[in-house]
N, C-alpha and C positions, 0 to 999 in steps of 0.2 A: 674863292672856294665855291663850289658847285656841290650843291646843296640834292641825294637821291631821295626821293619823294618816299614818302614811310608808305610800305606795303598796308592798303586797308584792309582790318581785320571781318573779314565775317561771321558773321552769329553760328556758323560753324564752330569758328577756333575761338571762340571767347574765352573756354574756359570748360569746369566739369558740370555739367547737369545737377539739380538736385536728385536726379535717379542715381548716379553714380556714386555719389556723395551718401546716400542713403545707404547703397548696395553695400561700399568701404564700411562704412560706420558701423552694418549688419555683422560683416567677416572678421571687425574686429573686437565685436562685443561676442560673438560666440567664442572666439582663438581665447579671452582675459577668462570667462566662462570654464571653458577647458583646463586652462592652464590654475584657477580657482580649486574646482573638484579635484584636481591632479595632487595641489598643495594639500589640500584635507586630506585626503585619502594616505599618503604618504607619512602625514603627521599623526594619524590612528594609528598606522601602520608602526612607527616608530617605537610610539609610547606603549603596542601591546607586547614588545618584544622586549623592549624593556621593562615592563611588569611581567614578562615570563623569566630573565634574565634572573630577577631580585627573588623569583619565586622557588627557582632552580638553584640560586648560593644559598638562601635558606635550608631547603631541605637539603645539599652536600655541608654544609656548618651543621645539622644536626644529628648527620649522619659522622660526621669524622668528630663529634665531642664525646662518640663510645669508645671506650677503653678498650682496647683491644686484648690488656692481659683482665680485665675484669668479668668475672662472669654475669650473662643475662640470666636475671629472672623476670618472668612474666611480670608486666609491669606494663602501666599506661601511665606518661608525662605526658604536660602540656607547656607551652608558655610562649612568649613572641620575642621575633629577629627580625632587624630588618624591617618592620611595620608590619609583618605578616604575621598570625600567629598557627603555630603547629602543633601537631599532636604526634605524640612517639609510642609505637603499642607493640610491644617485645612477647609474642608466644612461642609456644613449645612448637616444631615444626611435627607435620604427621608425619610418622617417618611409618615406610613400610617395611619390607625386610633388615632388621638390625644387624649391622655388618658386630660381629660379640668382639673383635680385638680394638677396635676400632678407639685413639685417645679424644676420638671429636664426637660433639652434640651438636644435630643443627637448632637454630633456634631462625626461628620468621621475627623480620623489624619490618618493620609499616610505618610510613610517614607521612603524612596528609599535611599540606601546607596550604591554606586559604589569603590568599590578599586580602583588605578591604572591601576592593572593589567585587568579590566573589568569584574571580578566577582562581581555581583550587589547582592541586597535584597533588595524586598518590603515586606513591615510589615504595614498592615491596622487594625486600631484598632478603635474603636467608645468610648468615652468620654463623661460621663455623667457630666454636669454643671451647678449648678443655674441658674434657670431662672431668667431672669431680666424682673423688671417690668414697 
């Protein structure tokens, strides 16, 4: 067997530099970095839209437990759903020209819904009702 002589390595091809070794090290601690503030930012992101979600079935649950053959009167309730608690405030709507045949009253509903955390919603809506005679 005939034995080829091992090519000798020169301090060229030894291997990586500690400058290179540094450089990688650098490229990779900023990419974990990035990809870090990426993961937060996403996970805020999550959690506000689901605290807007819970804050939104709130106020449409407080809104769809009015009676629709019952009439409003002027009235402010409060109380909580959902960990949020809201306020329901029923007035007379300004009405300008009174249409006189007319079987409907508007009336203004208001619904102010606050989180915990003090992210609020107002939702005003007007509500048409038999008039009483």
């Amino acid at each position: 067997m005939c034995r080829q002589p091992r090519p000798e390595i020169g301090d060229k091809d030894a291997g990586f530099t500690i400058l290179e070794v540094l450089i990688a090290l650098a490229v990779v601690a900023t990419v974990l970095t990035a990809i870090g503030a990426l993961t937060g930012a996403t996970t805020r992101g999550v959690r506000s839209i689901e605290q807007h979600l819970v804050i939104v079935e709130t106020a449409r649950s407080v809104l769809a437990s009015l009676q629709s053959s019952t009439p409003l009167s002027s009235t402010e309730t409060a109380g909580e759903l959902y960990g949020n608690r809201w306020r329901l405030d029923i007035s007379s709507f300004p009405v300008g020209p009174v249409i006189p045949d007319s079987p409907w009253v508007p009336a203004t509903v208001t619904v102010r819904v606050q989180s915990p955390s003090g992210a609020a919603l107002n939702v005003e809506t007007v509500r048409l009702q038999p008039k009483t005679k």
